[in-house]
C-alpha positions in Angstrom: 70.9 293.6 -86.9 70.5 294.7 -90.6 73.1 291.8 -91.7 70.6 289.5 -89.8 67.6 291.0 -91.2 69.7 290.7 -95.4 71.0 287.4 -94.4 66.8 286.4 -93.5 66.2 287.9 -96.7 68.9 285.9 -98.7 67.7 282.6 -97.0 63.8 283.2 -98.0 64.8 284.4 -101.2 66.6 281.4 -102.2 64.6 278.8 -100.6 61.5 280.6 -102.8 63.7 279.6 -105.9 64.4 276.1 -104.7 60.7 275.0 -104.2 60.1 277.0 -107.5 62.6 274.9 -109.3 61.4 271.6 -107.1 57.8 272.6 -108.6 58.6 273.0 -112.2 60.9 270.0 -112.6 57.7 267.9 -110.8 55.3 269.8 -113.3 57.4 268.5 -116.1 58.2 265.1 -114.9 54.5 264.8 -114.1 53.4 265.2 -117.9 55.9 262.9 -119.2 55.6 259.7 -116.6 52.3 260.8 -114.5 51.9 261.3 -111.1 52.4 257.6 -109.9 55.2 257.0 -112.1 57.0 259.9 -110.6 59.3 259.2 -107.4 60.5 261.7 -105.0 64.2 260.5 -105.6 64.0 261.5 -109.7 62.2 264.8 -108.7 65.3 266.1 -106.5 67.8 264.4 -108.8 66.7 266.1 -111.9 66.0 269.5 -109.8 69.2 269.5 -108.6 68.5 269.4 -105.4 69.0 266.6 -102.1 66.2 264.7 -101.3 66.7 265.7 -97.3 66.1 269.3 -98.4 63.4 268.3 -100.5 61.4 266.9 -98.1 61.8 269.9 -95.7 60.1 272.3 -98.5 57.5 269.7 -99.4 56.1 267.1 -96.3 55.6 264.5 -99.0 55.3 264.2 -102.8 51.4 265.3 -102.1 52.3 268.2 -101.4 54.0 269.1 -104.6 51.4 267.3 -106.4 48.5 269.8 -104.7 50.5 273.3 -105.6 51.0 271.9 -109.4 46.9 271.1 -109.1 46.4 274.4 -107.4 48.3 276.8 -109.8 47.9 275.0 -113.1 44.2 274.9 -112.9 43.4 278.8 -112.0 46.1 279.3 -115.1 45.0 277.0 -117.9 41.3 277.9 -117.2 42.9 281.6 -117.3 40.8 282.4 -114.2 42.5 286.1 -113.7 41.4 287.5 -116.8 37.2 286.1 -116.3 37.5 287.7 -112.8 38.7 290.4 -113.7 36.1 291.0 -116.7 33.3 289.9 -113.9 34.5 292.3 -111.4 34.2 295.0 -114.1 31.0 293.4 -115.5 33.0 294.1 -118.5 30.5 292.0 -121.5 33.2 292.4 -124.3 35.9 291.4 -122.0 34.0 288.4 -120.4 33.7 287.2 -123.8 37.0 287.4 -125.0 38.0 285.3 -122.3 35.5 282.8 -123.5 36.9 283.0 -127.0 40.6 281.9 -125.7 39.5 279.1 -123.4 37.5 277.8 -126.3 40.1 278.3 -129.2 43.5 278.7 -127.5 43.5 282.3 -129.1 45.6 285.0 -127.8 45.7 282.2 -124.6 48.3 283.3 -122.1 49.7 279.4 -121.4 48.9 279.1 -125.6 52.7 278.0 -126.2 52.5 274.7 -123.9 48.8 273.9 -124.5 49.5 270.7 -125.0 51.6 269.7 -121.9 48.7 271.4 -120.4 46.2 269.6 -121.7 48.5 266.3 -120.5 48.6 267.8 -117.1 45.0 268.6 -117.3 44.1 265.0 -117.8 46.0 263.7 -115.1 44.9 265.8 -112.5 41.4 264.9 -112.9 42.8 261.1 -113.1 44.4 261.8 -110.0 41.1 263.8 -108.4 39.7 260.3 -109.2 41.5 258.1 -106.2 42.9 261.2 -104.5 40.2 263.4 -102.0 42.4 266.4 -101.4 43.2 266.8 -104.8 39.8 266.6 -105.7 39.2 269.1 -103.0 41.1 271.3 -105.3 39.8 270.8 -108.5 36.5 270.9 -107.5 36.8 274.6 -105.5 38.8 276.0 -108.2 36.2 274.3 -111.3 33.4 275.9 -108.7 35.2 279.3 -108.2 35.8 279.8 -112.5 32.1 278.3 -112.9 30.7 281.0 -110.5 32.5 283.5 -112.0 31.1 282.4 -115.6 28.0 282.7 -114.2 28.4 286.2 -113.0 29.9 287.4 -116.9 27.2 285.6 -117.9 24.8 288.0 -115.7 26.2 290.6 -117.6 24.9 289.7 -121.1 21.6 288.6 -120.0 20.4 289.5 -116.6 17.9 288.8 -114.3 16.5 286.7 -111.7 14.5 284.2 -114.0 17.4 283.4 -116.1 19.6 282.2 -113.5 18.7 278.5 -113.7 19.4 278.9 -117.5 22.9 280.5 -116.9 23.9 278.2 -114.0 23.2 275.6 -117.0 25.2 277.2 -119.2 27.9 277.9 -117.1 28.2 273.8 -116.6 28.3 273.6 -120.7 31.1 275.9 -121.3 32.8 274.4 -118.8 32.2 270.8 -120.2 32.7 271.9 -123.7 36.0 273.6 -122.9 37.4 270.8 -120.8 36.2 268.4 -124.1 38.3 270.2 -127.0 41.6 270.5 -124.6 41.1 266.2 -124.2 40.3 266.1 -127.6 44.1 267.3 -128.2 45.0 264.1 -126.7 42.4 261.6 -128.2 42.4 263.0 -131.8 45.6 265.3 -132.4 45.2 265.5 -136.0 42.0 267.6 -135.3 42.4 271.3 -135.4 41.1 272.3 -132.2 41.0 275.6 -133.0 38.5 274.9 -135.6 36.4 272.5 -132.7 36.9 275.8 -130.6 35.2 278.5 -132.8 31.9 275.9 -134.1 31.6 275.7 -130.1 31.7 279.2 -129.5 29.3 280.3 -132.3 26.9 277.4 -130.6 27.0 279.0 -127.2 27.4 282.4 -128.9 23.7 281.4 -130.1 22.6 280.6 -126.4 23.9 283.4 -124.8 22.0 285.6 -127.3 18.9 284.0 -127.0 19.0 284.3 -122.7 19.9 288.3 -123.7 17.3 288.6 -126.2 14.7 286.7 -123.6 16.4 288.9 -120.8 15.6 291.9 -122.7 11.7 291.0 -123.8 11.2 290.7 -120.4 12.6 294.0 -119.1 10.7 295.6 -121.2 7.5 293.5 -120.0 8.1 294.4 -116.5 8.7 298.3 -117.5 
């Protein structure tokens, strides 16, 4: 019984690492060729791995196109470090967060930016002609947006300003998502520089909803 139980063990362990390895040699293939230029043949060739067995892990090439979508998104938009400011309603924290996905600083994916940036771009092309990977990106861009919103509720609270931050939360989304394609359309620009005139612009906004939150606290008390 305990062989049976190591030998189970063995088997999930090792089929974890072959639809890792399936996943990252997409990913890669992905942001040199694109998603339709891509086959399923060159993905289990250059993986390693036979295409039979391949297509027991993943239904169809969908499939692995829809984790990539899934994971790359929550990572390049960071989302685990703005939850975890909002959960804390941590101001300083939420942002700090907003500093890295505006200027790539202290970014945890900083090193490949730019094959994330290339992925980016394609899986919003992709969102374009494909529903369930739209279905994706738009929960995930929903989920981080949300969550902006709540860090956002930190700095300047209250019920009157939520039209404003709901607003907001759209801009730095848009702004963000603007610089990273800017990588692609203009790669002599320092993005970095693009990244901090932004955030002293919506640095300005987000003072002026706190300073209006605050005028009106004291209104009310």
């Amino acid at each position: 019984m305990k062989n049976d139980i190591c030998e189970g063990d063995n088997r999930a362990t090792r089929a974890a690492s072959r639809r890792l390895r399936i996943v990252e040699t997409a990913r890669r293939l992905f942001v040199t060729k694109g998603f339709h230029g891509t086959g399923v043949a060159q993905i289990a060739a250059e993986s390693g791995v036979k295409i039979g067995q391949l297509y027991r892990d993943f239904a169809c090439k969908e499939d692995i196109v829809a984790q990539i979508v899934q994971q790359s998104i929550g990572e390049f938009l960071d989302e685990s470090g703005l939850c975890k400011a909002a959960s804390k309603r941590d101001a300083k924290a939420a942002h700090d967060w907003l500093r890295r996905f505006l200027t790539d600083e202290d970014h945890p994916n900083r090193e490949n930016i730019d094959s994330e940036c290339a992925m980016f771009a394609e899986i919003n092309a992709e969102a374009s002609r494909n529903e369930r990977i739209a279905a994706i990106l738009r929960a995930t861009d929903a989920h981080v947006r949300n969550t902006i919103d709540t860090a956002l509720e930190i700095m300047a609270p209250g019920p009157t300003l939520k039209e404003r931050r709901y607003l907001l939360a759209h801009l730095i989304l848009s702004v963000g998502h603007g610089i990273w394609l800017r990588r692609i359309a203009a790669p002599e620009l320092p993005t970095s520089v693009l990244g901090s005139y932004s955030l002293q612009m919506i640095d300005r906004e987000i003072e002026e909803l706190a300073i209006t939150a605050k005028n009106r606290s004291i209104l009310i008390t």
